[in-house]
Every structure is written in structure tokens, then in C-alpha cells.
C-alpha positions in Angstrom: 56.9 -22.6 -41.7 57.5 -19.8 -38.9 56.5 -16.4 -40.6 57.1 -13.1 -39.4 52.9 -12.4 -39.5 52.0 -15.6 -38.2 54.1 -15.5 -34.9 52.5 -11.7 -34.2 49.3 -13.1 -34.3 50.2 -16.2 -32.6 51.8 -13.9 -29.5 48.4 -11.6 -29.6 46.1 -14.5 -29.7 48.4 -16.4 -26.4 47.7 -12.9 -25.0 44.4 -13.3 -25.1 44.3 -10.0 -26.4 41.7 -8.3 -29.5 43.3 -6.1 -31.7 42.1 -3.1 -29.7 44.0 -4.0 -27.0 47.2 -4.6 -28.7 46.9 -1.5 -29.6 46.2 0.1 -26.3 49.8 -2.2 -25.2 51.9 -1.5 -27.7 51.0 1.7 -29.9 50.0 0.8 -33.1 46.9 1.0 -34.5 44.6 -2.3 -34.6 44.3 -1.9 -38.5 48.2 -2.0 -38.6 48.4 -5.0 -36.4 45.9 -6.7 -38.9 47.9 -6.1 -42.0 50.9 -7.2 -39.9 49.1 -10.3 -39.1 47.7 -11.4 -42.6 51.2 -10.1 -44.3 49.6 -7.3 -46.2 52.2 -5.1 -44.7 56.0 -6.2 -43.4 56.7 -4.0 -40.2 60.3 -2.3 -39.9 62.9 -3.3 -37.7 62.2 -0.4 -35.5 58.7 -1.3 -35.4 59.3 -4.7 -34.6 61.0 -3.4 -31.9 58.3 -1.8 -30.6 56.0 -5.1 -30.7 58.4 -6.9 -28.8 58.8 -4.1 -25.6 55.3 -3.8 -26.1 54.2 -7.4 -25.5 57.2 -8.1 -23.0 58.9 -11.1 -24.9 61.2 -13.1 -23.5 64.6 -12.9 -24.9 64.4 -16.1 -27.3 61.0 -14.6 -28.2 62.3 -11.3 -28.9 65.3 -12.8 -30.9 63.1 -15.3 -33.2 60.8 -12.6 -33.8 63.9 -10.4 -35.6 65.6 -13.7 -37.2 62.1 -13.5 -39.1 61.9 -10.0 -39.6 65.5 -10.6 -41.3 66.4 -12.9 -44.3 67.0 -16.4 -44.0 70.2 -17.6 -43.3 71.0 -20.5 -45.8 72.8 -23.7 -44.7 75.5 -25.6 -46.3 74.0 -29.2 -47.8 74.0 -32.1 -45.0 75.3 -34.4 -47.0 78.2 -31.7 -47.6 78.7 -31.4 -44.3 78.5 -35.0 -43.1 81.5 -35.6 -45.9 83.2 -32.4 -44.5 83.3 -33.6 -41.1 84.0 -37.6 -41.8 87.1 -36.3 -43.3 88.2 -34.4 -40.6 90.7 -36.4 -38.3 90.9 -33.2 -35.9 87.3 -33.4 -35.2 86.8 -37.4 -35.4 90.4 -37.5 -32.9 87.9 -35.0 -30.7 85.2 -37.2 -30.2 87.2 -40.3 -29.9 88.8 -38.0 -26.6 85.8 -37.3 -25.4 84.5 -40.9 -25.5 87.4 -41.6 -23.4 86.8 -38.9 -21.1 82.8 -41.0 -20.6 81.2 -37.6 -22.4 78.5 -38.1 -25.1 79.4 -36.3 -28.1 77.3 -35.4 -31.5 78.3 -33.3 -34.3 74.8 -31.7 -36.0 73.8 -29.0 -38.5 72.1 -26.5 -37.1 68.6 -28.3 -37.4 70.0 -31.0 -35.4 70.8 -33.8 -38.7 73.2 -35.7 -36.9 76.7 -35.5 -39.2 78.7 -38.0 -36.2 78.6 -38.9 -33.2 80.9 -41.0 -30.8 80.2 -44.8 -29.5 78.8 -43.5 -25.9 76.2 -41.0 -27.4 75.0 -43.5 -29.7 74.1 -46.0 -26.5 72.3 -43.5 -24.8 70.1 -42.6 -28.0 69.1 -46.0 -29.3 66.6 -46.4 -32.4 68.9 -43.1 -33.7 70.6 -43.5 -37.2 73.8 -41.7 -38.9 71.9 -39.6 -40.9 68.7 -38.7 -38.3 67.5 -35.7 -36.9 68.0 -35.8 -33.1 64.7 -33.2 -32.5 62.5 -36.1 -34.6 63.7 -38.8 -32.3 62.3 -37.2 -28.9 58.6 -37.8 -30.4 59.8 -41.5 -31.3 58.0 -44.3 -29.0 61.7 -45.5 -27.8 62.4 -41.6 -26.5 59.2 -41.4 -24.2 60.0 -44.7 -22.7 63.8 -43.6 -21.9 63.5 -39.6 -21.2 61.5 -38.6 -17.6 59.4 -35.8 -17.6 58.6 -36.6 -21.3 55.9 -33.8 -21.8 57.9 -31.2 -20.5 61.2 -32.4 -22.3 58.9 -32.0 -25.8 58.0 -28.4 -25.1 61.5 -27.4 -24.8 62.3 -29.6 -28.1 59.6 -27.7 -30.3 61.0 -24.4 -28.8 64.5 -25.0 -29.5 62.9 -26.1 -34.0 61.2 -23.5 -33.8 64.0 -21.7 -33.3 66.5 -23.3 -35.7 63.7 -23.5 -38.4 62.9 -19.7 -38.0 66.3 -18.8 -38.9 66.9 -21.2 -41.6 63.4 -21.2 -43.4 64.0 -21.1 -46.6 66.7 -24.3 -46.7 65.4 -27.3 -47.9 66.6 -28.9 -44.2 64.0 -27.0 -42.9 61.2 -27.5 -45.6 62.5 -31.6 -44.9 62.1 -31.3 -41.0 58.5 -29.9 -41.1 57.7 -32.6 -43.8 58.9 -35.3 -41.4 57.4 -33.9 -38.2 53.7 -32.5 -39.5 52.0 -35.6 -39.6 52.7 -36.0 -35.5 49.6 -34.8 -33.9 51.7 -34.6 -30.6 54.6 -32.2 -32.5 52.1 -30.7 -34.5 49.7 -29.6 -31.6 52.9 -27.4 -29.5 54.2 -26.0 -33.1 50.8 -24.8 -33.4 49.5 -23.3 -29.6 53.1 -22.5 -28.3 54.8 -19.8 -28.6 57.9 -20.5 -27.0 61.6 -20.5 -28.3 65.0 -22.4 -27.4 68.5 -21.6 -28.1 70.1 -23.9 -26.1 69.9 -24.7 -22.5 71.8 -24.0 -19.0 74.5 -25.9 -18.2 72.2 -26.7 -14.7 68.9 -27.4 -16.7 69.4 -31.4 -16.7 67.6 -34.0 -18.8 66.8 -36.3 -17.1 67.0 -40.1 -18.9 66.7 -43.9 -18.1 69.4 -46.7 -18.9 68.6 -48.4 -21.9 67.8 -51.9 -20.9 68.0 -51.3 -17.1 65.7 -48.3 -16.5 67.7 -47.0 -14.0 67.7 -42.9 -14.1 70.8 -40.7 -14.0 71.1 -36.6 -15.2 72.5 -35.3 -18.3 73.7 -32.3 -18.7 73.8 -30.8 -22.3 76.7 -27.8 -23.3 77.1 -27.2 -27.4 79.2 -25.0 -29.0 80.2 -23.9 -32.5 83.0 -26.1 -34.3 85.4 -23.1 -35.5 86.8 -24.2 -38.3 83.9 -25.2 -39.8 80.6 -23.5 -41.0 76.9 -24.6 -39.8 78.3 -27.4 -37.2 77.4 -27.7 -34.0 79.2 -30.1 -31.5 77.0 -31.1 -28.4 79.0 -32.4 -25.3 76.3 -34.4 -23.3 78.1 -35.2 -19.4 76.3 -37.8 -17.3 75.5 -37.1 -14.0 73.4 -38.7 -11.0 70.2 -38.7 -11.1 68.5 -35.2 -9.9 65.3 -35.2 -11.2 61.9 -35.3 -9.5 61.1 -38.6 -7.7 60.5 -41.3 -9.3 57.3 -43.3 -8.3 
């Protein structure tokens, strides 16, 4: 589970730095680092702060390192919210619209359990089920056969958990997620050595996918936005476009 310690030792160790040189980068004293690191001591906000300029995070690094400094943000049931939405006609007349409009659509939590989803989305994700989690089916044998530039596609996956499960640690969804995943030595291996977060993706960063049952590769381009009226659900819009990836041998 993504601890506030853990991923300030996890940045030093990427670093390649000792504890003496953290101190020399940031300002605080190598025995203060240490009891940061084994949680003997929680830093404050401001001091966090001062980690993060002093290590140069990235902005999804720099955000994930204060969602742990701050309490959990507890989610609303899945199974809640799979009712809630399934007896919504507003949102279920939205992705019926958007299937006729040829975009993908999915309704998740905020750890990506799918709650819905419309006919078009479900084609390009075969092997994915109602009540899945979308993150668990990239590692599934059926994903790296249909998504190019698999490797690359699963760093950017275990970013964007990391992310999701650092803000929600304490829910049972994400106790549930790391229970599914752990025993993948593949997931497992970048949740352990990488330190880099997700939230979300440009509008121009395409995946880039293969037809089921023909092979043939097109773009997609993935946008996802809060439902308003509606707390903890995320709707993903997923537009097709041709293919723009690297060349294909």
C-alpha cells in the first residue's frame, strides 16, 4: 500500500542518492530523512514541501507525495455505485449517444471498477466483465496480444494505480486491487522499482491497439472526466483514430 515513508525512500533510493546527500539536496538532516523513511516521524506539509523542490518532482510526483501526506479520501461502495449508475437513464441515454456517435465509453470508480460501459467499448476490450477492473485487464494475456507498445503502455498503467490507490488507501477497493494484482510478478516488479505517477493522459498521447480478430492497428485517444451529478464516477470517452503509432514490423 503507497505510504507517505515508503515513497521518500523509494524517490531517494531511484536517486541513487545516501542519506548524506539528500541532505546536502534538500536541507534536512540525514537522521530526519531516516525517521521519515522508516515512519518514526510524519514530516509537515511544509516540510514535505521542501522534499519535493528539493528532489525536483514531477508534478504527479509532487501531487501523490501530498495525497499521502493527507488523509485518505474514502469511496462510496462499487456495488453502490454500479446500482446508482444502472438507474440512471440520463447517464445510460449518454452512452447509448455516444455509441452512436462510434465513441467508446466506460463509467468507472475512481480505481477503474468498471460500473457500465456501452456495446463499442466492450468490443475493443474483450475478456473484460461488468464488474472488472480495467487497470487488471492490461496485465491479462488477451491485452498484450491486442495493445502495441505493451511494455510501455504497463508503465503508464501502474503510474496512473499508483496514483488512484495513494489517494484512496484506506478503502477496501484499494486493499481488493493490490490483493488481485500482487501475485503478477510483471505488475508487482514496476509497483515496486518505479516511481512514477498518472492522472490521466493528453488528449494527443494515443494508445495504440489491434482489431480484435483482424489485427489490424488503429489509435485511440482517451479523454475522462467527472460525472457531475454523481460522486466517485468517472466517465472515459475513448475516440478511435488511425493508426499513428511506431511502425509496425
Amino acid at each position: 500500500m503507497p505510504r507517505l515513508r515508503t515513497y521518500c525512500w523509494q524517490i531517494r533510493n531511484e536517486m541513487g542518492l545516501s542519506r548524506r546527500e539528500a541532505d546536502a539536496l534538500i536541507g534536512i538532516s540525514s537522521s530526519y530523512i531516516g525517521q521519515i523513511e522508516t515512519g518514526e516521524r510524519v514530516p509537515s506539509f511544509e516540510m514535505v514541501e521542501k522534499i519535493i523542490s528539493g528532489y525536483g518532482l514531477t508534478w504527479a510526483q509532487a501531487q501523490h507525495m501530498r495525497e499521502l501526506r493527507a488523509s485518505p479520501i474514502e469511496l462510496i461502495a462499487t456495488d453502490q455505485l454500479r446500482a446508482d449508475v444502472h438507474q440512471s437513464p440520463n447517464l445510460l441515454a449518454h452512452l447509448a449517444d455516444l455509441e452512436d456517435q462510434g465513441v467508446h465509453a466506460v463509467v468507472a470508480d475512481p480505481l477503474w471498477n468498471v460500473l457500465a460501459a456501452n456495446p463499442s467499448f466492450w468490443q475493443a476490450f474483450p475478456g473484460l466483465g461488468p464488474t472488472d477492473n480495467l487497470l487488471a485487464w492490461y496485465f491479462s494475456p488477451t491485452a498484450k496480444e491486442l495493445v502495441i507498445e505493451w511494455k510501455t503502455e504497463a508503465l503508464h498503467v501502474v503510474a496512473t494505480a499508483k496514483g488512484a490507490v495513494g489517494r484512496h488507501r484506506d478503502s477496501p477497493q484499494a486493499r481488493q486491487f493490490l490483493n488481485q494484482m500482487s501475485p503478477d510478478h510483471e505488475f508487482s516488479n514496476i509497483w515496486i522499482n518505479s516511481t512514477r505517477i498518472a492522472y490521466g493522459r493528453g488528449a494527443d498521447d494515443y494508445l495504440h491497439w489491434r482489431e480484435p480478430g483482424t489485427g489490424d492497428p488503429y489509435s485511440l485517444s482517451l479523454q475522462v472526466s467527472e460525472v457531475s451529478e454523481a460522486r466517485d464516477v468517472l466517465l472515459g470517452y475513448i475516440f478511435r483514430k488511425p493508426y499513428a503509432g511506431p511502425p509496425l514490423a
